[in-house]
N, C-alpha and C positions, 0 to 999 in steps of 0.2 A: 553536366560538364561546363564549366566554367573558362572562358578565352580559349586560347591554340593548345593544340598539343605538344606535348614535347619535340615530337620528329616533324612539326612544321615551324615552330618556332627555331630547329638545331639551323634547315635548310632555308630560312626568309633572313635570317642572320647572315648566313655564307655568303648566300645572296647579294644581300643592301653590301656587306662589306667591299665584295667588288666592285660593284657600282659604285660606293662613294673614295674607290680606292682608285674609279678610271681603268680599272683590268676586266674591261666588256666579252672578252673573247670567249669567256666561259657561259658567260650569261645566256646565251637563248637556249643552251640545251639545259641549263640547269631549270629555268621558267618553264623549257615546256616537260619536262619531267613532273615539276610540282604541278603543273595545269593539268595534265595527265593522269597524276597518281589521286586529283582531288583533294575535296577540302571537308574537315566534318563537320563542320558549322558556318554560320554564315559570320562569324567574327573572322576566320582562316581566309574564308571566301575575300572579304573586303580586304584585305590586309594584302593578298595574293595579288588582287587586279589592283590596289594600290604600289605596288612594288613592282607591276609592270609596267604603269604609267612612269615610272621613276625612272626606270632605264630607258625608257622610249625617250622622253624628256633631257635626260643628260645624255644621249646620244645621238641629240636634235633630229629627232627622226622628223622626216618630211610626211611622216605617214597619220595627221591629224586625225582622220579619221577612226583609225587605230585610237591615237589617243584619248579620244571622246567616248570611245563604247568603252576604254580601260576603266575610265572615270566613272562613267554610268555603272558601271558590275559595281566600283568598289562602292557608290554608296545606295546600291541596293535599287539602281536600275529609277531611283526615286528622279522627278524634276526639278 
């Protein structure tokens, strides 16, 4: 299997769209659905805590901490 699959790529699309759309309201149930339902590879994986960092980030979360382990999953927890 080659990148994401279809039904993660249908939902990280929907996703990024609100967030770069500013319509946060949907976003953390829709992240923790997709965090939930998992990911089948580790391309899905990075992409996933990539896209959480993102809304953390435009939603100036005060929650650094948060943002730093987002960062560390998406590139594979590497230094």
């Amino acid at each position: 299997m080659k990148g994401a699959s279809p039904q993660f790529v249908k939902k990280y699309r929907a996703v990024a769209e609100l967030i770069d759309n500013g319509e946060f309201a949907a976003v953390p149930a829709l992240l923790e659905d997709m965090e939930s339902s998992g990911r089948v590879n580790l391309y899905e994986d990075a992409f996933f805590w990539w896209l959480k960092y993102g809304y953390l980030e435009k939603t100036k979360s005060e929650d650094t901490k948060q943002m730093i382990d987002d960062l560390r999953a998406a590139i594979g927890y590497e230094e």
